[in-house]
Phi, psi and omega in degrees: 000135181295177176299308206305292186328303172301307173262348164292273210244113185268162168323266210320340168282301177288340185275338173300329184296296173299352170280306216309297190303290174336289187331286165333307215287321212278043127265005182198186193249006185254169170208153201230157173196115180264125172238122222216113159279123186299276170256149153333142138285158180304318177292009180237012207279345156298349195264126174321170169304304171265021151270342179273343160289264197325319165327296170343290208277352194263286200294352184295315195077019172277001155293001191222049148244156197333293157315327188087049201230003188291122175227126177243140196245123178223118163247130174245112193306288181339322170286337189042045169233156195211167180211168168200109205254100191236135151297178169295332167283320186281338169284026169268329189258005177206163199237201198273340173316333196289327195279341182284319153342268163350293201287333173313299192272348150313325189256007153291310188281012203248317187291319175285026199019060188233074187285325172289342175269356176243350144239003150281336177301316172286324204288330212251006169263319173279330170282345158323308168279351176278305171324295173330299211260331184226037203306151185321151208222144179276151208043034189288172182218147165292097167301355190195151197283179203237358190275154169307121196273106179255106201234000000 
């Protein structure tokens, strides 16, 4: 078990996130991913938070499902920092207030070190809106796995 793992996060914790995620996704036509990074690279050490989430979300492939509907919550620990990220469709259907939202009670459940509980929380505020804005499609597919991304 990682460092990462010991203080964060337990296995049995990343694996209820990605059923969180399964879950969320067979109600909508969307897909969530978490991505959670110990630290910078050296080569990374200029880059804001939210420029190393979008590379992310880019290298991820979540710019290429069928709606434009990929939303990634990239947390970086070394940092106490977080981005929550949506494509362009859903962000046609929602507006930023809904992501500050988001981010409010993630760094609320975040400050009480409830890292887990604060991001089943976003995953299940964000499949709210997914559900809503993008239901489930006959022949729809999981476009992108659903497991924690640990960098």
């Amino acid at each position: 078990m990682s460092l990462l793992e010991e203080r964060i996060l337990t296995n049995d914790e990343l694996k209820a996130i990605a059923q969180e995620i399964k879950t969320v996704e067979q109600k909508s036509s969307g897909e969530i991913r978490v991505n959670i990074q110990q630290r910078r690279s050296l080569k990374e050490k200029n880059l804001t938070v939210r420029e190393l989430a979008v590379r992310s979300f880019f290298a991820l492939g979540m710019d290429t499902t069928k709606e434009r509907t990929g939303v990634l919550i990239f947390i970086l620990i070394a940092d106490h920092e977080f981005e929550i990220i949506g494509d362009s469709g859903i962000n046609q259907k929602v507006s930023a207030e809904f992501w500050n939202a988001i981010a409010e009670n993630m760094s609320a459940q975040f400050r009480q070190k409830k890292f887990f509980d604060g991001i089943l929380q976003a995953i299940r505020e964000v499949g709210t809106v997914l559900h809503k804005e993008f239901p489930i499609q006959s022949g729809d597919s999981n476009e992108l796995p659903n497991d924690v991304i640990m960098t």
